[in-house]
C-alpha positions as CSV (number, residue, x, y, z in Angstrom):
1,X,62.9,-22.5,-55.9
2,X,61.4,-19.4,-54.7
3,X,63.2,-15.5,-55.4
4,X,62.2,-12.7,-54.5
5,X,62.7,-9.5,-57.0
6,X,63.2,-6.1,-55.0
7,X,62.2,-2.8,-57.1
8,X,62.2,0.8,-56.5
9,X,58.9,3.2,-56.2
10,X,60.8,6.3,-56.4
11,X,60.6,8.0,-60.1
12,X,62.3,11.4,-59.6
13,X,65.6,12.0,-60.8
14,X,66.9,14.5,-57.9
15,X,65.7,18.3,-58.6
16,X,66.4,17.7,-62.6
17,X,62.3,17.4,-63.3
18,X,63.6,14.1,-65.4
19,X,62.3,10.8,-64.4
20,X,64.0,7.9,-63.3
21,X,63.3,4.3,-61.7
22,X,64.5,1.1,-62.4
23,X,65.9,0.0,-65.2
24,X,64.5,-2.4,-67.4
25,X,67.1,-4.8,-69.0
26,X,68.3,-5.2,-65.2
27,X,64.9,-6.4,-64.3
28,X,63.9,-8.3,-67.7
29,X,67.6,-10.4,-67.9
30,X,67.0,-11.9,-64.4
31,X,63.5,-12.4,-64.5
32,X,64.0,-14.6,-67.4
33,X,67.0,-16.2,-66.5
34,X,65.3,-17.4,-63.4
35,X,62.1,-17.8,-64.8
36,X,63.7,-20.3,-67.8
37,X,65.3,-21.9,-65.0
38,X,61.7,-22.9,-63.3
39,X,61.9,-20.1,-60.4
40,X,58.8,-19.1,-59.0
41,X,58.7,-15.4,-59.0
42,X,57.6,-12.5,-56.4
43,X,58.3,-9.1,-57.7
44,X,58.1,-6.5,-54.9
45,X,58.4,-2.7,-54.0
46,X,58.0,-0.1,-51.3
47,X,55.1,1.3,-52.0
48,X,53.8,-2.2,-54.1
49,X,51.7,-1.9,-57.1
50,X,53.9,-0.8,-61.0
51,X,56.9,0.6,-60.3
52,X,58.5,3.0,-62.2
53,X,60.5,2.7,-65.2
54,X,63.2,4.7,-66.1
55,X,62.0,5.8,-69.5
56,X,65.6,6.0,-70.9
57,X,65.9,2.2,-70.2
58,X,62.9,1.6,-72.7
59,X,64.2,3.5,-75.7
60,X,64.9,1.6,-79.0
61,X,69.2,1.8,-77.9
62,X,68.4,-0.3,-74.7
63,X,66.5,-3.1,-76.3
64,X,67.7,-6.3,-75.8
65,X,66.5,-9.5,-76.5
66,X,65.0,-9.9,-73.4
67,X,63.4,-6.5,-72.8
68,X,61.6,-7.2,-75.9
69,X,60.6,-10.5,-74.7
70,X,59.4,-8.7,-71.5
71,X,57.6,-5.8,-73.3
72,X,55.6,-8.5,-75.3
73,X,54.7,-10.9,-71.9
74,X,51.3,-10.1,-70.8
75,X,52.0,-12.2,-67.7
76,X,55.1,-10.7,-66.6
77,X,54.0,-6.8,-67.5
78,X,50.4,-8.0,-64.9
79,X,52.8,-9.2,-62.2
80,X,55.3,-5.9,-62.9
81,X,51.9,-3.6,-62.1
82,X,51.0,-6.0,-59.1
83,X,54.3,-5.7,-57.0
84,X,53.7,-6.9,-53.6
85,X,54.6,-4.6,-50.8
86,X,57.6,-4.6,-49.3
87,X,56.7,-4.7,-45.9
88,X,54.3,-7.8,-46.6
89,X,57.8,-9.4,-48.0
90,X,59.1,-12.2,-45.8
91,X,62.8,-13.9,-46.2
92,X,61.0,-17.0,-44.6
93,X,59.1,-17.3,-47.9
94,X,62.2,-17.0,-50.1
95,X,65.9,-18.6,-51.3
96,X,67.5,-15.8,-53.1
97,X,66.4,-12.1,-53.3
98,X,68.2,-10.1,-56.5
99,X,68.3,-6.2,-56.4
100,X,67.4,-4.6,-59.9
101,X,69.0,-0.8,-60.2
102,X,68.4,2.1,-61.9
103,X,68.6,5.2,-60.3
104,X,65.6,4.7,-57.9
105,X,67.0,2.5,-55.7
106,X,69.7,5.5,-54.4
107,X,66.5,7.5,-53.1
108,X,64.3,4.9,-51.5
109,X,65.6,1.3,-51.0
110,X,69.3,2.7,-50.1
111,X,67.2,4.4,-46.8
112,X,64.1,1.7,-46.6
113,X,64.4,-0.1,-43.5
114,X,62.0,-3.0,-44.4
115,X,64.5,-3.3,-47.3
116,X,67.5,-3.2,-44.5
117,X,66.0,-5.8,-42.5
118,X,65.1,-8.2,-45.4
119,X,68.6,-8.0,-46.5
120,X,70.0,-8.8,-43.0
121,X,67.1,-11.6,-42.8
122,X,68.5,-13.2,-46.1
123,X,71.9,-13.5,-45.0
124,X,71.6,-14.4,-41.9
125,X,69.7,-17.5,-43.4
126,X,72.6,-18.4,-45.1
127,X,70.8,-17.5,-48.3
128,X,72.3,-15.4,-50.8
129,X,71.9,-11.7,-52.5
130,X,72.0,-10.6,-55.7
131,X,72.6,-6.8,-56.7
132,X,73.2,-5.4,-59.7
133,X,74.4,-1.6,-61.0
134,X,73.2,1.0,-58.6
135,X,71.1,-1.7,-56.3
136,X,74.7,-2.7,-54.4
137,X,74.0,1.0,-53.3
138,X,71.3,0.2,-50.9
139,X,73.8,-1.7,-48.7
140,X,75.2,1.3,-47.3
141,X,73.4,0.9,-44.3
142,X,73.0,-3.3,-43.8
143,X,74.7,-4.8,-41.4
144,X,76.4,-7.8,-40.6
145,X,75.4,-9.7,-37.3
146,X,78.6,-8.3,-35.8
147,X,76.9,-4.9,-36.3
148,X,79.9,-3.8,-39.1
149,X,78.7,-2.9,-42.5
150,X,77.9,-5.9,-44.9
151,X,80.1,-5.0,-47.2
152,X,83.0,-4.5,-44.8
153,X,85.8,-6.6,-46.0
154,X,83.8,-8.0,-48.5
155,X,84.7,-8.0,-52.3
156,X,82.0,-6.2,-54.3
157,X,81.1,-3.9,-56.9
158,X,78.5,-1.5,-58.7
159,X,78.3,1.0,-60.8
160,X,81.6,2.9,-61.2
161,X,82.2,6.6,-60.9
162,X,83.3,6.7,-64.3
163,X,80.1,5.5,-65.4
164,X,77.8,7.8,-63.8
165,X,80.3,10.3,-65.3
166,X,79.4,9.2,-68.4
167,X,75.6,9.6,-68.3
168,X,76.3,12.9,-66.7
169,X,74.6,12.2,-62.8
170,X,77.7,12.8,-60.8
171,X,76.2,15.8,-59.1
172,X,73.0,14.4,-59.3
173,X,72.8,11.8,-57.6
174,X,72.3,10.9,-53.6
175,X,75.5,9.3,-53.2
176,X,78.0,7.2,-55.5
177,X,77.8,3.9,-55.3
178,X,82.2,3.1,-55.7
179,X,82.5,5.6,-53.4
180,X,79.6,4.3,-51.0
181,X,80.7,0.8,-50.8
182,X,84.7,1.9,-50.3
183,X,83.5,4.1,-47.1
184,X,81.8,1.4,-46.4
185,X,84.8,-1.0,-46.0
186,X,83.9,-2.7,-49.1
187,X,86.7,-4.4,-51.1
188,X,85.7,-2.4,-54.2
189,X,86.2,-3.7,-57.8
190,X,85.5,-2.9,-61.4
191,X,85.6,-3.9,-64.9
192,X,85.4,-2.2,-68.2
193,X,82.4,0.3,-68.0
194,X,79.8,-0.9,-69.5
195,X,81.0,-4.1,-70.2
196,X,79.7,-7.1,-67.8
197,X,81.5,-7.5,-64.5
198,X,80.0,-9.4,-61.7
199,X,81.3,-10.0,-58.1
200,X,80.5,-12.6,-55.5
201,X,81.7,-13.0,-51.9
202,X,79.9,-15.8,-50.1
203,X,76.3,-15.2,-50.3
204,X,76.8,-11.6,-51.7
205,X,76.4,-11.2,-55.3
206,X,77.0,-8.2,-57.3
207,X,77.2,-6.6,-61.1
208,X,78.0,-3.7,-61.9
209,X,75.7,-1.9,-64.7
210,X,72.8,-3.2,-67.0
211,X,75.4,-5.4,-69.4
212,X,76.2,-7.1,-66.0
213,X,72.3,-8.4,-65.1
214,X,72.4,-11.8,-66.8
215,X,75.7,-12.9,-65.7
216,X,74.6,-12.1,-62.2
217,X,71.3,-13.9,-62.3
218,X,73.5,-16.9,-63.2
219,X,75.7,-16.5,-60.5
220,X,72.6,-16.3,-58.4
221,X,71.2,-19.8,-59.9
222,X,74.8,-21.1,-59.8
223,X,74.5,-20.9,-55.9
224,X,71.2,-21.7,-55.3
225,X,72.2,-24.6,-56.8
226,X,75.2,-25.4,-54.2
227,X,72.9,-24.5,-51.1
């Protein structure tokens, strides 16, 4: 079982002079939950090499039991600074691919077309797609082989208006990603914010913030295992 891990390189938060990238416990819940479940891992990026993490995902009120885990893995932090890049990435190689967010992802990946195309590869190789919190934003422009948005009639979700509200980004950010996915034709739903809340419509799999990461790594598995 072979999945392939998609990060952000972009680390500016819009014109605030903060940084952003992705965001940790949505990297360091999947990787382990694959990882304990014998995956072999590829973590890549668009530029390749470390990513960038948001720092506010790596303050003592976002630990979790598995960012510390990460934060003390030697192995995974090497692999994290080694990210293959994305336009090396092949679907061929792969089962699964799962989307971390953070904020990144809005800038770069959302507008990456190697990123577009490895999407479209992985579903049109019956193999399924994982998203979680702002990552289902860089659907907005993947298509279907009918040439209609992915998400078009599809039952997803991501991280609600009401959340970015809440950490104060509404005017900051690109786009948002309910409202993306709605314009998108997407059959939008959400759950408590904050609390986990995870999606899946055939081979499409997505969470909608950072409490929803491990549930949607399991979904992921939970498939895999039925291909």
């Amino acid at each position: 079982m072979k999945i392939l891990l998609v990060l952000t390189s972009h680390d500016r938060l819009g014109d605030t002079g903060h940084k952003t990238g992705f965001w940790l416990e949505e990297l360091a819940a999947p990787y382990y939950a694959f990882k304990d479940a014998g995956a072999t891992l590829t973590l890549a990026s668009p530029k390749g090499g470390q990513p960038p993490l948001d720092p506010k995902s790596d303050a003592p009120d976002a630990q979790t039991e598995q960012t510390r885990r990460f934060s003390r893995d030697e192995e995974a932090k090497a692999q994290l600074a080694a990210t293959v890049p994305l336009d090396q990435v092949s679907a061929a190689d792969y089962d699964a691919v799962f989307y971390p967010g953070g904020h990144g992802p809005l800038w770069d990946l959302a507008e990456d077309a190697h990123s577009i195309a490895l999407i479209e590869a992985f579903i049109a190789a019956q193999k399924p797609v994982a998203l979680v919190c702002h990552a289902p934003g860089v659907l907005r422009h993947v298509t279907a082989s009918s040439g209609q948005p992915l998400v078009a009639g599809k039952r997803v979700t991501g991280f609600s208006n009401s959340e970015e509200e809440g950490v104060g980004l509404t005017k900051v950010v690109p786009f948002l990603v309910e409202d993306e996915l709605i314009a998108k034709g997407g059959e939008y739903s959400k759950g408590e914010d904050w609390g986990s809340y995870v999606v899946q419509d055939g081979l499409l799999i997505t969470g909608q913030n950072p409490g929803s990461s491990a549930e949607t790594a399991q979904r992921l598995l939970k498939q895999l295992a039925q291909q």
